[in-house]
C-alpha positions as CSV (number, residue, x, y, z in Angstrom):
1,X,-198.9,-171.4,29.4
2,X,-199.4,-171.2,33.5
3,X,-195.6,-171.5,34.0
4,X,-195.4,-167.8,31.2
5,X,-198.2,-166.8,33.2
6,X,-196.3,-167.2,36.4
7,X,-193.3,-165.6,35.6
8,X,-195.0,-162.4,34.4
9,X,-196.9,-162.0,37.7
10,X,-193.5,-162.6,39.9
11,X,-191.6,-160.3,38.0
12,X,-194.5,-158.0,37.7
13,X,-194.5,-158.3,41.7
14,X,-190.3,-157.7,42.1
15,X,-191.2,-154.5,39.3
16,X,-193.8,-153.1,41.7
17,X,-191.5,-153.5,45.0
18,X,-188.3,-152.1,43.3
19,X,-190.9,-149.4,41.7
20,X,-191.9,-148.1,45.7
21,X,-188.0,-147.4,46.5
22,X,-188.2,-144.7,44.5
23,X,-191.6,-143.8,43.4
24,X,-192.3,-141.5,46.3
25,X,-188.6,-139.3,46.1
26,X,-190.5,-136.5,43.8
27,X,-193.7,-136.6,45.8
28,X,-191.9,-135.7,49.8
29,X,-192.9,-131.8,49.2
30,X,-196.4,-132.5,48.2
31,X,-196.4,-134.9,51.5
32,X,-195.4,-132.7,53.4
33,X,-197.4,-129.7,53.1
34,X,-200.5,-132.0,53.0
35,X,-199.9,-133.8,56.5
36,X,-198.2,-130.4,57.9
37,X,-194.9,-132.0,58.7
38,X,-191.2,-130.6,58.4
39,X,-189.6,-132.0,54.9
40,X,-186.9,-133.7,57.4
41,X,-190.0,-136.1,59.0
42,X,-190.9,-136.2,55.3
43,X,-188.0,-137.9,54.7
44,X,-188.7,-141.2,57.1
45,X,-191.2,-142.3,54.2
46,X,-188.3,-142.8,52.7
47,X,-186.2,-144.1,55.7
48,X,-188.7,-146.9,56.6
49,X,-189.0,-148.6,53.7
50,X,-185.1,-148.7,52.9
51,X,-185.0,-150.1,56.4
52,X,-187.5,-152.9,56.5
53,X,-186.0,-153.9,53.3
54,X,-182.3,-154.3,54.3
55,X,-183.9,-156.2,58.0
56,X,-185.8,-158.2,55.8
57,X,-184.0,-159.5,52.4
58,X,-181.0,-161.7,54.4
59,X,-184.1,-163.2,56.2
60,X,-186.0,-164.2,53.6
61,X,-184.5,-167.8,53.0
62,X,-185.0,-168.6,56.4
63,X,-188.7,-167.6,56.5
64,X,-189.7,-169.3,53.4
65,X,-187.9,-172.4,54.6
66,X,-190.1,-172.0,58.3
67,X,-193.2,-171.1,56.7
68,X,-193.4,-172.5,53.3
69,X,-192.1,-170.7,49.9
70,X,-196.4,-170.4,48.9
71,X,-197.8,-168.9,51.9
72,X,-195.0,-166.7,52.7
73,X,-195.2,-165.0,49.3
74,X,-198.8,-164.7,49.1
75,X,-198.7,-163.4,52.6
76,X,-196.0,-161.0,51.7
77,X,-198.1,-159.4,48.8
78,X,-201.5,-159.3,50.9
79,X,-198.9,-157.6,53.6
80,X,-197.5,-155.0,50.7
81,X,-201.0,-154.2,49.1
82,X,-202.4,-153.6,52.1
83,X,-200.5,-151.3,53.3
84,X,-199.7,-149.7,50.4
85,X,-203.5,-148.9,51.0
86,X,-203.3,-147.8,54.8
87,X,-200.3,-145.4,53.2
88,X,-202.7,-144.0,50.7
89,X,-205.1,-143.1,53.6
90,X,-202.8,-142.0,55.7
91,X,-203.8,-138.7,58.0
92,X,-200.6,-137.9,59.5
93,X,-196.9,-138.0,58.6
94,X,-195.9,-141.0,61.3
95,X,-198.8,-143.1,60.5
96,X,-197.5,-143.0,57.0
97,X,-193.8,-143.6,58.3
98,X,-195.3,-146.9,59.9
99,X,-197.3,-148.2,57.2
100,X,-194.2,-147.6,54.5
101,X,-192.4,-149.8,56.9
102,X,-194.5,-152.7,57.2
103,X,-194.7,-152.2,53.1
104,X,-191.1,-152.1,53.4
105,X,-191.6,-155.8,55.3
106,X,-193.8,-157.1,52.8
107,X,-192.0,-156.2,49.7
108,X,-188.5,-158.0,50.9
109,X,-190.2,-161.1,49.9
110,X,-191.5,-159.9,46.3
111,X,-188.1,-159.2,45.1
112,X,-186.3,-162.2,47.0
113,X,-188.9,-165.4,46.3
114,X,-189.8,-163.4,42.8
115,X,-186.2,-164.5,41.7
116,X,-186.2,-167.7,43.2
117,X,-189.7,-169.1,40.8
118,X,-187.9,-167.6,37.8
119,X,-184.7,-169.7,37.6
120,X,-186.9,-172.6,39.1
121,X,-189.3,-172.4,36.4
122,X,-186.8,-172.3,33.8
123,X,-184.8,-175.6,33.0
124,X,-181.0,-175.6,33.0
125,X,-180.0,-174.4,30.3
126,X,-182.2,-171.0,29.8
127,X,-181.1,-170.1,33.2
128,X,-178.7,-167.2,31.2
129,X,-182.2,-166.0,29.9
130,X,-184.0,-166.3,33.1
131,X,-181.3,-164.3,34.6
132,X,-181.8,-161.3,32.3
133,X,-186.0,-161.4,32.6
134,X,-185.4,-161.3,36.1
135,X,-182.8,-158.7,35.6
136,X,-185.3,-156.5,33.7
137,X,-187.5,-155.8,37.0
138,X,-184.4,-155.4,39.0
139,X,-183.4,-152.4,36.6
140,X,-186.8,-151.2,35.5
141,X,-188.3,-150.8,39.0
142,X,-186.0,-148.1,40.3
143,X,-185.9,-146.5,36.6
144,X,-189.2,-145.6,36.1
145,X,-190.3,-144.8,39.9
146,X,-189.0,-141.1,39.6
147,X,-191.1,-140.8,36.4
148,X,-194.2,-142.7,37.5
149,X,-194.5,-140.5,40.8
150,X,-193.8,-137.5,39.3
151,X,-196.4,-138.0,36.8
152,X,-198.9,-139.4,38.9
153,X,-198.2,-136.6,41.8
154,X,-198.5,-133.7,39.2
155,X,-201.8,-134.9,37.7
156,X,-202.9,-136.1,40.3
157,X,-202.0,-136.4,44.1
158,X,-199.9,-138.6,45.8
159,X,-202.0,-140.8,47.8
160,X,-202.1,-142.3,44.2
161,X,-198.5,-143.2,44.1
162,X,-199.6,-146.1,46.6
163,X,-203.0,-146.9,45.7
164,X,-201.8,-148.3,42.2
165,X,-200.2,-150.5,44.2
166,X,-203.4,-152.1,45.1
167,X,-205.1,-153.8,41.8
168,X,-201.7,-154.8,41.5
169,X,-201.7,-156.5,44.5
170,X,-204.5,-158.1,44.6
171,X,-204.1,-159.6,40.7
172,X,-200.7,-161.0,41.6
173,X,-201.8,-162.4,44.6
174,X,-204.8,-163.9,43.0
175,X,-202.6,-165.3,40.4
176,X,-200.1,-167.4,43.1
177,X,-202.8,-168.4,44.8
178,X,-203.7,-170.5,41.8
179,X,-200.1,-170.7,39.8
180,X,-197.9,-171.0,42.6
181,X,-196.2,-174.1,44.0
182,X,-194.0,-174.8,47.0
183,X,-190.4,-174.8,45.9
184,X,-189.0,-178.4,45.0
185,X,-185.7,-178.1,47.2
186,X,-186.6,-178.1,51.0
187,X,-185.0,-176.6,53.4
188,X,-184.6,-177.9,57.4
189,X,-185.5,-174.9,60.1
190,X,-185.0,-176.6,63.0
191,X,-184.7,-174.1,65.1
192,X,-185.6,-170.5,65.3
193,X,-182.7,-167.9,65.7
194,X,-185.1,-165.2,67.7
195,X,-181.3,-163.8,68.9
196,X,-179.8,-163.7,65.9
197,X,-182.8,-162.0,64.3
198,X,-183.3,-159.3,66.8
199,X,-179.4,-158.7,66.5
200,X,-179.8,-158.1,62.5
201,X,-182.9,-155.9,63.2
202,X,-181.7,-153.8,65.7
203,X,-178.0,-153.9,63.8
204,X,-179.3,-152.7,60.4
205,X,-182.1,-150.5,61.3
206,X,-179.8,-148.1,63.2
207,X,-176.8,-148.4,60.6
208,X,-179.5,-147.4,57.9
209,X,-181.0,-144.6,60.1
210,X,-177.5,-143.1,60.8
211,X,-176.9,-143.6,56.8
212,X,-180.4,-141.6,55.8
213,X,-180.5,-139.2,58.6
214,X,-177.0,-138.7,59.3
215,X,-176.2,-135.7,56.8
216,X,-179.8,-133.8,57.6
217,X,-179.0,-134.3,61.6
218,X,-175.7,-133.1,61.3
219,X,-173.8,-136.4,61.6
220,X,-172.2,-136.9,65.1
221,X,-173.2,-133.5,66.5
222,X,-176.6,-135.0,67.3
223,X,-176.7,-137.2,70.7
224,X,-179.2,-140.3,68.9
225,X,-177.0,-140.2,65.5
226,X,-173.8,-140.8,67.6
227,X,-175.9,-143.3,70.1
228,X,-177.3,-145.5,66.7
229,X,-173.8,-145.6,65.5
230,X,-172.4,-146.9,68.5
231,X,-175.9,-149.5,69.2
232,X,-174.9,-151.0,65.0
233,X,-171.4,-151.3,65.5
234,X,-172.0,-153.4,68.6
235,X,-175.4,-155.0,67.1
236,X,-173.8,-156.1,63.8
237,X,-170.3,-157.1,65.2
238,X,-172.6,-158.9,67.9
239,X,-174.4,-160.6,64.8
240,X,-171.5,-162.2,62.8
241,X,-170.4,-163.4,66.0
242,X,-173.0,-164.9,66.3
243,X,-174.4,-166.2,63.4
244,X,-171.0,-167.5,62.8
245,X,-170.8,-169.9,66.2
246,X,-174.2,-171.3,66.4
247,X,-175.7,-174.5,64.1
248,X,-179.4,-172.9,62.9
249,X,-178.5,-169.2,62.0
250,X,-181.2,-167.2,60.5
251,X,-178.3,-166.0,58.1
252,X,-175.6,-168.4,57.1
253,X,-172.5,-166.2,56.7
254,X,-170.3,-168.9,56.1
255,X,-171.3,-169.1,52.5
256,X,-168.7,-166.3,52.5
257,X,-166.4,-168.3,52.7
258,X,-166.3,-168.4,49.2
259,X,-164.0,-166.1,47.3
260,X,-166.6,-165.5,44.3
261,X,-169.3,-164.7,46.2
262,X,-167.2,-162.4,48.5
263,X,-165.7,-160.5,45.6
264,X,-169.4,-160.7,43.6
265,X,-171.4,-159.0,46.9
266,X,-168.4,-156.4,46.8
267,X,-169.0,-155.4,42.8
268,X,-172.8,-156.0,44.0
269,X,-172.5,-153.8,46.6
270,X,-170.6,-150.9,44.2
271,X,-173.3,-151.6,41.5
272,X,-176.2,-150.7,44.3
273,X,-173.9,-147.5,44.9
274,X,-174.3,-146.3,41.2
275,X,-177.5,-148.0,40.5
276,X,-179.0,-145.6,43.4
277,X,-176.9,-142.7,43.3
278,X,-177.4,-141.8,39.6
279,X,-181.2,-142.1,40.1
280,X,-181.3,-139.7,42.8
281,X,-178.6,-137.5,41.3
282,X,-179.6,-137.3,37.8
283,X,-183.6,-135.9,38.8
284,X,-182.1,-133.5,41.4
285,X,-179.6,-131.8,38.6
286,X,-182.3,-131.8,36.3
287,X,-185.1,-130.7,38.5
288,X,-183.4,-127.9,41.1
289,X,-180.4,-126.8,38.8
290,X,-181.6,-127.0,35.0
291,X,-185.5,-126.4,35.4
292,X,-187.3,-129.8,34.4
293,X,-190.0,-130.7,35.6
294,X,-190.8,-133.8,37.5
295,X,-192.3,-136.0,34.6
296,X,-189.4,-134.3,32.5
297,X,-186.7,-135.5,34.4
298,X,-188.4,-138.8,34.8
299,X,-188.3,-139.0,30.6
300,X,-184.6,-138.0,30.5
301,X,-184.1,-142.0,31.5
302,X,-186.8,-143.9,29.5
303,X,-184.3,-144.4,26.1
304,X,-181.8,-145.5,28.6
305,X,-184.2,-148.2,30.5
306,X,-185.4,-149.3,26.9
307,X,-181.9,-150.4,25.7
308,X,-181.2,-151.8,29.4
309,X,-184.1,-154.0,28.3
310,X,-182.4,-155.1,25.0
311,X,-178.8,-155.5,26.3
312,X,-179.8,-157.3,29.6
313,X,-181.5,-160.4,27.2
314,X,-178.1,-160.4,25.1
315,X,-176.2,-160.6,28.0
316,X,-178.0,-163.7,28.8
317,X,-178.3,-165.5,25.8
318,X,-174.3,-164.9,25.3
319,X,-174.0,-166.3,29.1
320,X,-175.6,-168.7,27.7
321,X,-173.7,-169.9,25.0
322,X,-170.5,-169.6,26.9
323,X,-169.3,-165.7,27.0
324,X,-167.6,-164.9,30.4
325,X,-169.1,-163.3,32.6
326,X,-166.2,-161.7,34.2
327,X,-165.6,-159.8,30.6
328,X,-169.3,-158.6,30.6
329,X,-169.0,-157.4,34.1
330,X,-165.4,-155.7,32.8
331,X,-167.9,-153.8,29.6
332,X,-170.8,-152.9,32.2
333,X,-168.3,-151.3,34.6
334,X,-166.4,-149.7,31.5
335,X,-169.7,-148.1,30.4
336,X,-170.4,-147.2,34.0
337,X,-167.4,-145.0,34.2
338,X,-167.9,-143.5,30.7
339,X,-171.2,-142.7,31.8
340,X,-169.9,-141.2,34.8
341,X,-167.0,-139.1,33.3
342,X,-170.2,-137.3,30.4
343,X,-172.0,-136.7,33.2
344,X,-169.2,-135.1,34.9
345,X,-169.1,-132.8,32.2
346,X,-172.4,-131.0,32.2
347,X,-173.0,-127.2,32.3
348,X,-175.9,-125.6,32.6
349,X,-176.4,-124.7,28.5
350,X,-176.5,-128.9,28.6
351,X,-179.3,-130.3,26.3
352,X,-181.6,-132.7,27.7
353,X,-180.3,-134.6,24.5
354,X,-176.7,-134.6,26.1
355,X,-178.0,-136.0,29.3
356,X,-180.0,-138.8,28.0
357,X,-177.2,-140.2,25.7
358,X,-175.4,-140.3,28.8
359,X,-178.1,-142.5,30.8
360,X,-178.0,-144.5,28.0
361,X,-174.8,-145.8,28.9
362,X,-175.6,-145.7,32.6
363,X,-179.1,-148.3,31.4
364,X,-176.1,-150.4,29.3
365,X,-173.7,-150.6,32.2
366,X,-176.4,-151.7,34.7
367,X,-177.8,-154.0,32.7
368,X,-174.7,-155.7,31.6
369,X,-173.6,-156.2,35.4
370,X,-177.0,-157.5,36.9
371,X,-177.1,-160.7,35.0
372,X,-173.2,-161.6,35.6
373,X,-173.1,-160.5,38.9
374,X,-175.9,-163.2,40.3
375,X,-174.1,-165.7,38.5
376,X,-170.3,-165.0,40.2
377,X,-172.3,-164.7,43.4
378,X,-173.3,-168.6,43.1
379,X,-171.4,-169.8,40.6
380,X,-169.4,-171.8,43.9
381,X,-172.0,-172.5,46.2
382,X,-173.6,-175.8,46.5
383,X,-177.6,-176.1,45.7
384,X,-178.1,-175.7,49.8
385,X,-176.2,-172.8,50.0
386,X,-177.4,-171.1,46.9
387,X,-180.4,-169.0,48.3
388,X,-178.5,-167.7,51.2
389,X,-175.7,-166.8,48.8
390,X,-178.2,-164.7,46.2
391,X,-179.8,-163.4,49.4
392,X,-176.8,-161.6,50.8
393,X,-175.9,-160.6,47.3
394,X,-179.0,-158.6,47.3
395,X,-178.6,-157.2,50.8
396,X,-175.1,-155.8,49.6
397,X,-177.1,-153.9,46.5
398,X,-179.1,-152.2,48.7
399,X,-176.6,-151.2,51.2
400,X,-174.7,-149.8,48.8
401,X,-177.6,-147.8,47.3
402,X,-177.9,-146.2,51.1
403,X,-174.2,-146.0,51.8
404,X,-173.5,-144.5,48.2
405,X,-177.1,-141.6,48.7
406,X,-175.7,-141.0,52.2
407,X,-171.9,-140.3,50.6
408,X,-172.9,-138.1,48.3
409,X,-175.4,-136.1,50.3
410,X,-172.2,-135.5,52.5
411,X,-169.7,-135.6,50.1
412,X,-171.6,-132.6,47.8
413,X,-172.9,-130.8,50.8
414,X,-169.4,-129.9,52.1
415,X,-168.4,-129.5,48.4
416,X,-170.9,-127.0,47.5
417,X,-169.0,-125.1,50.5
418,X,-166.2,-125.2,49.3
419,X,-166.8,-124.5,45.7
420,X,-169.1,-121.4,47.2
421,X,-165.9,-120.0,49.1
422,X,-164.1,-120.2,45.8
423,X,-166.2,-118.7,43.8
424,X,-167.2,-115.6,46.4
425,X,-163.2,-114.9,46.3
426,X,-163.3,-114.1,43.0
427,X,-166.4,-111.4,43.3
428,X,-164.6,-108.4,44.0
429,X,-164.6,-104.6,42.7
430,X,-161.8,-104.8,40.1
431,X,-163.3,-108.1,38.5
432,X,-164.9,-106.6,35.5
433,X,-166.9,-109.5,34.9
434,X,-168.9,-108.9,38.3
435,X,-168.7,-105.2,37.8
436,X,-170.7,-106.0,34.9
437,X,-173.3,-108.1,35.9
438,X,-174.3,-106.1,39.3
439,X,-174.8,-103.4,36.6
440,X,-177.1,-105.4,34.1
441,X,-178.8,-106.5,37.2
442,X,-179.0,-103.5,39.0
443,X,-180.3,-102.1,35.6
444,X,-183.1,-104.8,35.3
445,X,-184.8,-104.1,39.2
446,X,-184.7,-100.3,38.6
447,X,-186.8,-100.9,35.2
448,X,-189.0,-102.6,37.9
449,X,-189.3,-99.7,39.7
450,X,-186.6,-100.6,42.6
451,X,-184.5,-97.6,44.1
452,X,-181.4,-97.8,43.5
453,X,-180.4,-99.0,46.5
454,X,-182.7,-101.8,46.9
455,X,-181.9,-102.7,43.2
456,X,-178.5,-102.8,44.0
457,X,-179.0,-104.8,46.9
458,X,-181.4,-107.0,44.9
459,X,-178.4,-107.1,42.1
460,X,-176.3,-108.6,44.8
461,X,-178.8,-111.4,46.0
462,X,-179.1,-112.8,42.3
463,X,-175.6,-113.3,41.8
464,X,-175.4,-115.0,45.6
465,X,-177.9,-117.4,44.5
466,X,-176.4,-117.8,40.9
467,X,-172.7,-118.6,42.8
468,X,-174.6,-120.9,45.0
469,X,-176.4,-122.8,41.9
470,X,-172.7,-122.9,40.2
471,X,-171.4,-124.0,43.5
472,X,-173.6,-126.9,43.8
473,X,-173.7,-127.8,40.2
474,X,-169.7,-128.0,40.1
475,X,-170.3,-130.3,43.7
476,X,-172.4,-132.7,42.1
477,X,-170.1,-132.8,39.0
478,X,-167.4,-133.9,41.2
479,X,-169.6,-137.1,43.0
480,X,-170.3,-138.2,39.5
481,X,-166.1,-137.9,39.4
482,X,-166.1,-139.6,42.6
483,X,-168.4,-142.6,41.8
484,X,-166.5,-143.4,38.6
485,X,-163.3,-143.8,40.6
486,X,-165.2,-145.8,42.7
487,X,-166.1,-148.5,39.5
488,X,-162.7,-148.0,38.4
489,X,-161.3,-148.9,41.6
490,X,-163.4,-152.1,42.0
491,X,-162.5,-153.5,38.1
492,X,-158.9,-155.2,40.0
493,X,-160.7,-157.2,42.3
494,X,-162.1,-159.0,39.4
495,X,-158.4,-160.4,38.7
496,X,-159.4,-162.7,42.1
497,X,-161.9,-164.8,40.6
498,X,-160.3,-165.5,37.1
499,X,-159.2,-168.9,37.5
500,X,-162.2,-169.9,39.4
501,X,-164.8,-169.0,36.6
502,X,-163.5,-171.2,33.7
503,X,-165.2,-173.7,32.1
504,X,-168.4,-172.6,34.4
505,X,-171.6,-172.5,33.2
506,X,-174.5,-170.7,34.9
507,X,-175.8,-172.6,37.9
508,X,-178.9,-175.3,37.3
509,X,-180.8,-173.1,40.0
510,X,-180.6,-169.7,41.7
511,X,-183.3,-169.7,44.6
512,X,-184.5,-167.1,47.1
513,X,-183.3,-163.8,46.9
């Protein structure tokens, strides 16, 4: 009973840190017009957190080996909970940036050791089915973040989005404090790599800023964009260097040197590119373009997340009992681009029907690869090597959920241009289809009372702003193009690890991260 008891509270801990990537996305207006600041500032709640995360995760194997598996987790929740509180009472819009990234800090370790107790606690061979439990936070956290905040931030206000966080907190840490033990393999730290650490913190922290920031500021235009781009180049390239020469590093990169873990954090890393982009895609189409409402939008995924559920505990049972896992990554990545291609589809006449048979493919496609894709990541690596592996697998998920937001925040800006420019060229005086609509238009304001020239000019202004919904509409249609040619790209690579996976089983233990 304590061991089920355990494993509930660390996944419900990994749910509520996977839950804060994305719970506050449909609450930034509400923020800020409460704390007076530009939606660009806004925008660094979300920036800090993706941040401290990334800094954090490859770290985590090295601080629960220098401070003990027990009273790093527990610290790390007290750390999350408690700011998660400060963020709640925030007064202005940096004091909430700063408390989202020490939250950001805290919750590395829920997600990371979370995993670590689950395949501990469950003996060999359930480890298929430990996989997909812990797979169901993984998926579920993100899923139902848009449609907690927006519920919580239209019926109530969003201070609340983070106070939740707090019984939560408290319970789970409550519960480790009295369920949790220190893990049974051990780990040396001799030494601490303070250089290596600062390198990876100053490396990723400016390659994530350019990523979030770098489409709002303009890219290379601004002086600090082009600065951080050169400062990561040289911090990272200075970090592999290295990490790759000394004999304690606080990140063990030479696990890469095997080929299924370098080809798993690569499908990883294109998973966390359509995990990410498709929640933050689907809300904006259905939200800004078709009219839902935040808790709407947020609903269009639930049927999806439920079958994710289902389908993630049959992937693991048939991992299990001997099923490939290279030709369940091959189904999940086949799904992912069907997925992609409906969505590709839409119009604005789309049913909300329409879109959320579409998700349900996305839910099957994402939960088909999490479960396969931890077990290629370690399916090589010895026991030793096995948390730093999962570790870096994870770090490659959420690098590609900000490299793949940042691409197509660029990549549909600059097509919603171009789409515009096409569209204007066909709004002339002979096109009888125009001609048509300025008149039904003009009609409508003059019922309103409008002269007829400033119902004509109003006439005009609609159909701008209906070319510019179109324009954007067809822009996003094409990144959902884009990302499926990304998956279907990626499927090759998997002819690289085909000889290497037969006759493997899952691995007896998957820690940290």
């Amino acid at each position: 009973m304590q061991k089920k008891l355990l494993i509930v509270t660390v996944i419900l801990a990994a749910i509520m840190e996977l839950i804060d990537t994305s719970i506050v996305n449909v609450a930034l207006s509400y923020m800020s017009g409460n704390l007076g600041s530009t939606l660009e500032d806004t925008s660094w709640v979300v920036t800090s957190y993706a941040i401290a995360n990334v800094i954090i995760i490859p770290m985590t194997s090295f601080l629960t080996a220098k401070l003990g598996r027990r009273n790093y987790y527990i610290g790390s929740i007290l750390l999350f909970t408690f700011c998660s509180l400060m963020c709640g009472q925030a007064n202005s819009i940096w004091m909430l940036v700063a408390f989202r990234f020490f939250q950001g800090i805290g919750g590395g370790a829920l997600l990371s050791v979370s995993q670590a107790v689950v395949f501990e606690v469950f003996p060999k061979e359930k480890q298929g089915i430990a996989s997909a439990l812990f797979g169901i936070g993984v998926f579920i956290g993100p899923t139902i973040g848009p449609t907690l905040g927006g519920y919580i931030t239209e019926n109530y206000s969003w201070p609340w989005i983070f106070y939740i966080n707090v019984p939560i907190g408290i319970l789970v840490a409550i519960s480790c404090f009295i369920l949790l033990t220190e893990s049974s393999i051990k780990s040396l730290v001799r030494k601490v790599d303070w250089t290596g650490i600062v390198l990876l913190a100053v490396g990723i922290s400016t390659l994530q800023t350019v990523l979030e920031r770098g489409e709002t500021e303009d890219w290379f235009d601004t002086p600090y964009i082009v600065w951080f781009s050169v400062i990561s180049v040289v911090g990272l390239t200075l970090f592999v260097f290295w990490e790759l020469t000394i004999d304690y590093p606080v990140v063990n990169l030479r696990v890469l040197k095997s080929k299924t873990l370098s080809i798993a954090a690569i499908l990883t890393f294109i998973t966390g590119v359509g995990m990410f982009t498709s929640i933050f895609l689907t809300p904006v189409i259905a939200q800004r373009l078709l009219g839902f409402s935040p808790t709407q939008s947020g609903l269009l995924l639930l049927p999806g997340a439920i079958l994710a559920v289902i389908a993630l505990v049959i992937s693991g049972t048939a991992l299990q009992k001997g099923t490939s896992p290279i030709l369940i990554i091959v189904i999940g990545f086949l799904c992912f681009i069907y997925f992609n291609w409906r969505m590709s589809q839409m119009n604005f006449e789309v049913s909300a029907g329409y879109i959320s048979v579409s998700l349900i493919f996305r839910g099957l496609g994402m939960a088909l690869l999490t479960v396969p894709l931890t077990i290629l990541a370690v399916s090589s690596l010895s026991p030793a090597d096995i948390p730093q592996g999962s570790a870096l697998n994870n770090m490659m998920r959420q690098l590609g959920g900000s490299f793949g937001i940042s691409i197509i925040n660029t990549y549909a800006f600059r097509h919603t241009a171009a789409h515009r420019n096409d569209l204007i060229g066909n709004v002339t005086s002979t096109n009888q289809v125009f001609s048509a609509q300025l008149n039904k238009n003009m009609h409508y304001f003059q019922q309103k009372g409008y002269s007829w020239m400033h119902a004509h000019n109003m006439a005009l202004k609609s159909i701008d702003l209906r070319i510019t919904k179109q324009a954007t509409l067809m822009a996003y249609l094409d990144s959902f193009i884009l990302i499926g040619l990304l998956f279907a790209a990626a499927l090759p690579l998997l002819l690289l690890v085909i000889g290497s996976m037969k006759n493997k089983r899952p691995p007896e233990v998957i820690l940290d991260h």
